[in-house]
C-alpha positions as CSV (number, residue, x, y, z in Angstrom):
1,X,0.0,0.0,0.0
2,X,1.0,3.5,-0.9
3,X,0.1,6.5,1.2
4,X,0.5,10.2,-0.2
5,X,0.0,13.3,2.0
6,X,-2.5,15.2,0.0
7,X,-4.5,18.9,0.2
8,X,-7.4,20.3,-0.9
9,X,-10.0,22.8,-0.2
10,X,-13.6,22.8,1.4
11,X,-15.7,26.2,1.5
12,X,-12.3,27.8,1.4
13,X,-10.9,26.0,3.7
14,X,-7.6,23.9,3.3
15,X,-8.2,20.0,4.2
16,X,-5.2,17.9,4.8
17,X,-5.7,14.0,3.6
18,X,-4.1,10.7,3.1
19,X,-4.7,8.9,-0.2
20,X,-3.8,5.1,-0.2
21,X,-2.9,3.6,-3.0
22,X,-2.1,0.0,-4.3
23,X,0.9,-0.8,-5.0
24,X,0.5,-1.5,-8.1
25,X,-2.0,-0.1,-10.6
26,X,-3.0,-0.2,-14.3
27,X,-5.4,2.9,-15.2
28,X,-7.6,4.7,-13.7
29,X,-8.6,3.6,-10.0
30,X,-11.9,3.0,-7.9
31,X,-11.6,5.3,-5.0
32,X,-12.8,5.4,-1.9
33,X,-13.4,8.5,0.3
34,X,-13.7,8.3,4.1
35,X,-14.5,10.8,6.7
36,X,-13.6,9.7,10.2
37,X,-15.7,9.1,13.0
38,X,-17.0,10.9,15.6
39,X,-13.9,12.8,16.8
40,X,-11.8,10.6,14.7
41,X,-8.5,11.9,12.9
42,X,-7.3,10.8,9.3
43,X,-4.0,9.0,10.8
44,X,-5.3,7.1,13.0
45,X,-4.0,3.1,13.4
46,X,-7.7,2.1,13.6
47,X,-8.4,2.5,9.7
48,X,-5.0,1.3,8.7
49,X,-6.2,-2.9,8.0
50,X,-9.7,-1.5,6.3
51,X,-7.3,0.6,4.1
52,X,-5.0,-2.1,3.3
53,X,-7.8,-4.7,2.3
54,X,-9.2,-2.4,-0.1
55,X,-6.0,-1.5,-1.6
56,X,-5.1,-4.9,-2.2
57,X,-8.5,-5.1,-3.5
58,X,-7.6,-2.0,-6.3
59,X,-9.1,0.7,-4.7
60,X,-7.5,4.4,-4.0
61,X,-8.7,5.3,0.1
62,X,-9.0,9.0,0.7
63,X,-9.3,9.8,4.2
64,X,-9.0,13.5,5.9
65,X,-9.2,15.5,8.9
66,X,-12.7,17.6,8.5
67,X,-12.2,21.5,9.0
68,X,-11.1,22.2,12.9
69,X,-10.1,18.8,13.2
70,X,-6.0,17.4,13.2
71,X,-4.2,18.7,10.5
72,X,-7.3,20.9,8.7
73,X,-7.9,23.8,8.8
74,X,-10.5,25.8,11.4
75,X,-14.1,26.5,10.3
76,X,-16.7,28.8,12.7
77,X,-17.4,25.7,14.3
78,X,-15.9,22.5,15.0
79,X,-18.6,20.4,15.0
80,X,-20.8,20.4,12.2
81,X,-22.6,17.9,10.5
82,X,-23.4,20.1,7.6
83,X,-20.0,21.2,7.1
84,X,-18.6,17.7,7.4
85,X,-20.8,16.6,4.4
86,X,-19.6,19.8,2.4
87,X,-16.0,18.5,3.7
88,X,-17.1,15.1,2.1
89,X,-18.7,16.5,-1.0
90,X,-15.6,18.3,-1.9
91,X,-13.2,15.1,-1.4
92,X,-15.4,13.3,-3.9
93,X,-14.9,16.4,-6.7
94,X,-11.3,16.6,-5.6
95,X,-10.7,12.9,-6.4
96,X,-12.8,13.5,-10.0
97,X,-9.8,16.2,-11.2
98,X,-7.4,13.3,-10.7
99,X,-5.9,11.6,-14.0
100,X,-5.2,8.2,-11.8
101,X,-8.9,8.2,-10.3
102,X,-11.8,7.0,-12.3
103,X,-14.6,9.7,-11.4
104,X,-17.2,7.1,-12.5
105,X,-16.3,4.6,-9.7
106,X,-16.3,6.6,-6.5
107,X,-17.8,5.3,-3.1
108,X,-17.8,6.3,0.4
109,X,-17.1,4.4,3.9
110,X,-17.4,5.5,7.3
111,X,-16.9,4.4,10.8
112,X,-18.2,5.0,13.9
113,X,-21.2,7.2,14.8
114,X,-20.9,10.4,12.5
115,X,-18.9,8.7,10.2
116,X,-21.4,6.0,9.5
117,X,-23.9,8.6,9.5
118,X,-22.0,10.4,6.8
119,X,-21.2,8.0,4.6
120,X,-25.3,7.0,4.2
121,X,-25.9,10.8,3.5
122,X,-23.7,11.1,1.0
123,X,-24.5,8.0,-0.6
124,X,-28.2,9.6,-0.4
125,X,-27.5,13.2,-1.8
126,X,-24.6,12.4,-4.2
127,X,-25.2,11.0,-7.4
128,X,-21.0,10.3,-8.0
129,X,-21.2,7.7,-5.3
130,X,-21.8,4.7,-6.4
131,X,-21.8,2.8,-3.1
132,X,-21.2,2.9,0.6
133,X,-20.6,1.3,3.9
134,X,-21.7,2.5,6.6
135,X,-20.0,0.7,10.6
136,X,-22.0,1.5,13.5
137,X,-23.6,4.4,12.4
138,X,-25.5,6.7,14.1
139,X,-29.0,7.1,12.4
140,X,-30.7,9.8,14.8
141,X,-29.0,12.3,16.5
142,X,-31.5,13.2,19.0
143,X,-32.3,9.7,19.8
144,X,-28.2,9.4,20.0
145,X,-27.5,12.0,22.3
146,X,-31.0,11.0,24.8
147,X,-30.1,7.6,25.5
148,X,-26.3,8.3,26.2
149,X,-28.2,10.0,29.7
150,X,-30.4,9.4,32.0
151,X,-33.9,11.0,31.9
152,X,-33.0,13.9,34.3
153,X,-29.4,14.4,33.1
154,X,-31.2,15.3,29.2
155,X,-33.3,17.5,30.9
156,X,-30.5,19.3,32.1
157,X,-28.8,19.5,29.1
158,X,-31.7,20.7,27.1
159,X,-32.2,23.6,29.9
160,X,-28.3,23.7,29.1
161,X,-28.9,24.3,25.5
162,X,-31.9,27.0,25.9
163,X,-30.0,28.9,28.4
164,X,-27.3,29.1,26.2
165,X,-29.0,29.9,23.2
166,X,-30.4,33.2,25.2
167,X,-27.0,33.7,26.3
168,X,-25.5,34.1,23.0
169,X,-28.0,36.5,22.1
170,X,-27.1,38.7,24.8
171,X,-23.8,38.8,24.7
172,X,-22.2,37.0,21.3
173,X,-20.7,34.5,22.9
174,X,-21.4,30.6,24.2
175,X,-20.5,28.2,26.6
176,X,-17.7,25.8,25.6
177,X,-17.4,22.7,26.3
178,X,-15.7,19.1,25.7
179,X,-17.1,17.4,22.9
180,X,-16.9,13.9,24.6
181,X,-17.9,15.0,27.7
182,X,-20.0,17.7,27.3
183,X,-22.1,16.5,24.0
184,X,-21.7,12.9,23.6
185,X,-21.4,11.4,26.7
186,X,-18.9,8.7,26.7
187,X,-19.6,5.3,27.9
188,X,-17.7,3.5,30.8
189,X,-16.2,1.2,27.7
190,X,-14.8,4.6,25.7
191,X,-13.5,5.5,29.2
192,X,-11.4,2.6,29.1
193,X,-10.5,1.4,25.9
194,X,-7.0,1.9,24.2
195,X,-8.5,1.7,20.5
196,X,-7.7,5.5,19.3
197,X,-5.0,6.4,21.9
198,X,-2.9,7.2,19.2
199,X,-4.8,10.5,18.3
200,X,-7.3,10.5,21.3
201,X,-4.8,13.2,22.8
202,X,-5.0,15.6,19.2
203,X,-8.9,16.3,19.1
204,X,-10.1,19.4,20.0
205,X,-10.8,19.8,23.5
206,X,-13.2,22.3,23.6
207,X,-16.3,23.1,21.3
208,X,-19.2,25.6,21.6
209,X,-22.0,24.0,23.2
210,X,-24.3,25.2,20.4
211,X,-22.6,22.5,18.0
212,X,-25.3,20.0,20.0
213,X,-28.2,21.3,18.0
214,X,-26.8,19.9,14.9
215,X,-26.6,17.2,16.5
216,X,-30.1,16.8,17.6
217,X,-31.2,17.6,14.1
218,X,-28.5,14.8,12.3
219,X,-30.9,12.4,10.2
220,X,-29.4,9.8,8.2
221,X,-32.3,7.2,9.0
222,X,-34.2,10.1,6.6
223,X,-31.5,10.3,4.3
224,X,-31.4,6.2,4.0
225,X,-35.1,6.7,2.9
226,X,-33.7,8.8,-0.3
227,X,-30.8,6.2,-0.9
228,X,-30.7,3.9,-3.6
229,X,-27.4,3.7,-3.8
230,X,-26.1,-0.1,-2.7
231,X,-25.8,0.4,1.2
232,X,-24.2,-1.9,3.9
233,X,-24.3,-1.1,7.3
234,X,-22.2,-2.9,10.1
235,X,-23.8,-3.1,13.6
236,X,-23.0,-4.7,16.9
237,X,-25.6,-6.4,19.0
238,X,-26.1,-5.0,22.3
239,X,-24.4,-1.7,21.5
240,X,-24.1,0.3,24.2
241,X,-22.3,3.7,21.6
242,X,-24.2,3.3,18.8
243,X,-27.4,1.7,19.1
244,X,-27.9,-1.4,17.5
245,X,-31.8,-0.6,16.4
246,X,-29.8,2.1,14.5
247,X,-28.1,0.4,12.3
248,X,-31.6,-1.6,11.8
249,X,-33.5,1.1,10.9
250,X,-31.6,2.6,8.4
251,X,-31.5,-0.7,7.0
252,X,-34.8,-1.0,6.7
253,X,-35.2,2.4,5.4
254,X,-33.0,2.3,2.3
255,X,-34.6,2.7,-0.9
256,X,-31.7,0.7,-2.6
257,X,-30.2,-3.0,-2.3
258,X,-29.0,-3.0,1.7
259,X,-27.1,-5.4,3.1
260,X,-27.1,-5.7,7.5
261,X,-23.7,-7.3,8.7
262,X,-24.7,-7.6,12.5
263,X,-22.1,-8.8,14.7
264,X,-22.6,-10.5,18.1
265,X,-21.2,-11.7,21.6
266,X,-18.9,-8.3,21.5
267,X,-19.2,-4.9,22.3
268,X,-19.1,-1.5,19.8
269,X,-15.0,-1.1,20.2
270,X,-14.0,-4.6,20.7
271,X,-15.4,-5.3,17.4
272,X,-13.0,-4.1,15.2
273,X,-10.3,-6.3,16.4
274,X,-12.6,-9.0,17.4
275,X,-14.3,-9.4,13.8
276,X,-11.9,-7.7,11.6
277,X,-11.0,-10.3,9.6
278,X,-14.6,-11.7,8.9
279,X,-16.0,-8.1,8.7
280,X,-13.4,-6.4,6.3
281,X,-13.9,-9.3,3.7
282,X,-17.3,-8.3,4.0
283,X,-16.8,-4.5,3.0
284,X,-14.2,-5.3,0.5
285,X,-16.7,-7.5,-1.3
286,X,-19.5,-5.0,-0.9
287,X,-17.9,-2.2,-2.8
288,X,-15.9,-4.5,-5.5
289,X,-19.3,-5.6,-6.4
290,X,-21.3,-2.4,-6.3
291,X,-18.2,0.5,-7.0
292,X,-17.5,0.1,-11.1
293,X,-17.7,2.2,-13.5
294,X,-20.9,2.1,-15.2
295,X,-20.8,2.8,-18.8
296,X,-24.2,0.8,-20.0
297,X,-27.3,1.2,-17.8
298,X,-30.1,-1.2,-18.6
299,X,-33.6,-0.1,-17.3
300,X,-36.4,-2.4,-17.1
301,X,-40.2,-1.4,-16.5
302,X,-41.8,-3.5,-13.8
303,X,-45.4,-2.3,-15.1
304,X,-47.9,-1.0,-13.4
305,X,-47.6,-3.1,-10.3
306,X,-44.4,-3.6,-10.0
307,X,-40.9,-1.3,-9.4
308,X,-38.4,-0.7,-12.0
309,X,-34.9,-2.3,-11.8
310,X,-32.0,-0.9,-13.1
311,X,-28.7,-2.3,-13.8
312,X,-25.2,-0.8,-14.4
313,X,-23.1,-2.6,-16.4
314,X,-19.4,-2.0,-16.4
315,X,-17.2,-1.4,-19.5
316,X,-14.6,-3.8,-20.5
């Protein structure tokens, strides 16, 4: 595997990437592009064996820090769903002005929470994406942050949220406060596990408190709804981060062919090593299948009680 340092811009802003590479190639690559999860950073050791199946498997992995996060630049906030999918729209138009990309084979993959979430919304809202996987995503962000409390603790953060919200109209300015700690509450599993120590110590340690309503308002269940792109989604049984009935229902939402890879007797971190190798086949064989160019598309009316079908067939 190959790995280039790589720039581009978002909305201005100057996003620093990796792009992962076989070693080999003949023409024009697949690509992949990959925000990271929730907090996550572009370097970190977590990604590294997903990368190097699909590299082996032909594809070109892009994968960047969204603005105010490791090596990117600062946007107003940094938090933002919405500007994390303008981040993610812009690394899918950055790949098309490459000569060693094929822009008509372009799919998306995302990890954990947000990134899940991410990579179903922009399978749903961008036509260049072919495919996408989607690992323990997050599906609703109200629901999300809710259950991560207890009844009286979301009380007190919504009274949190109002009183900030008259605050900032009074004076300009917000509360800050840690994104783990003060958004998503972290579970006594994240409090203990060793899985991103490597760039656990790099994210940004305080955000504006007002980044939560995004939050709330984060919808990829809806977007899944608009999505008929081929999407898989990864979930763990008994999830405890990411609830598992999330994973389900976008599932069950998706307009497109879906795929649910539910994986059992573990827990939402200890899953990546635990089922890595049966998992990662799983993915790579997802977007092989579903990530080609598509130079002949066959359309066939189902009549008037029945769904078209529509096939894309690849050049040769």
């Amino acid at each position: 595997m190959q790995e280039q340092r790589v720039e581009f811009f978002s909305e201005g802003a100057r996003l620093a990437g990796i792009l992962r590479t076989p070693d080999e190639t003949d023409g024009p690559m697949p690509a992949l592009v990959q925000g990271p999860g929730w907090l996550g950073l572009k370097d970190a050791q977590l990604y590294l064996p997903y990368h190097q199946a699909l590299t082996d498997a032909g594809f070109a992995v892009l994968i960047f820090d969204y603005r105010g996060f490791g090596d990117s630049e600062p946007g107003p906030k940094a938090l933002s769903p919405s500007q994390q999918y303008e981040d993610l729209v812009n690394a899918v138009s950055w790949l098309t002005t490459r000569d060693d990309i094929d822009a008509d084979a372009i799919g998306a993959f995302g990890s954990g929470g947000t990134g899940g979430g991410n990579a179903v919304l922009l399978a749903a809202d961008d036509d260049r994406v072919k495919a996408a996987v989607a690992q323990v995503p997050v599906a609703d962000g109200r629901d999300w942050l809710h259950r991560m409390r207890t009844e009286y603790e979301w009380l007190d953060f919504m009274n949190a949220l109002e009183e900030d919200r008259r605050e900032r109209t009074r004076t300009g300015a917000g509360a800050t406060v840690h994104p783990r700690e003060g958004i998503m509450v972290p579970t006594p599993e994240r409090r203990k596990t060793n899985v991103k120590k490597d760039v656990d110590s790099r994210i940004p340690s305080e955000v504006e408190l007002a980044c939560a309503w995004e939050i709330l308002d984060y919808r990829p269940v809806e977007a899944a709804a608009r999505c008929t792109a081929p999407l898989m989604v990864i979930g763990v049984e008994g999830d405890a981060t990411t609830p598992t009935d999330h994973a389900e229902a976008i599932v069950a939402a998706a307009a497109g062919p879906s795929r649910l890879v539910m994986q059992r007797d573990t827990t939402h971190y200890a899953a990546y090593k635990r089922y890595g190798d049966t998992v990662i086949p799983e993915i790579v064989d997802w977007l092989t299948t579903h990530v080609r160019p598509a130079q002949v598309v066959v359309t066939d009316s189902g009549g008037a009680d029945q769904p078209a079908t529509t096939r894309h067939i690849a050049g040769v």
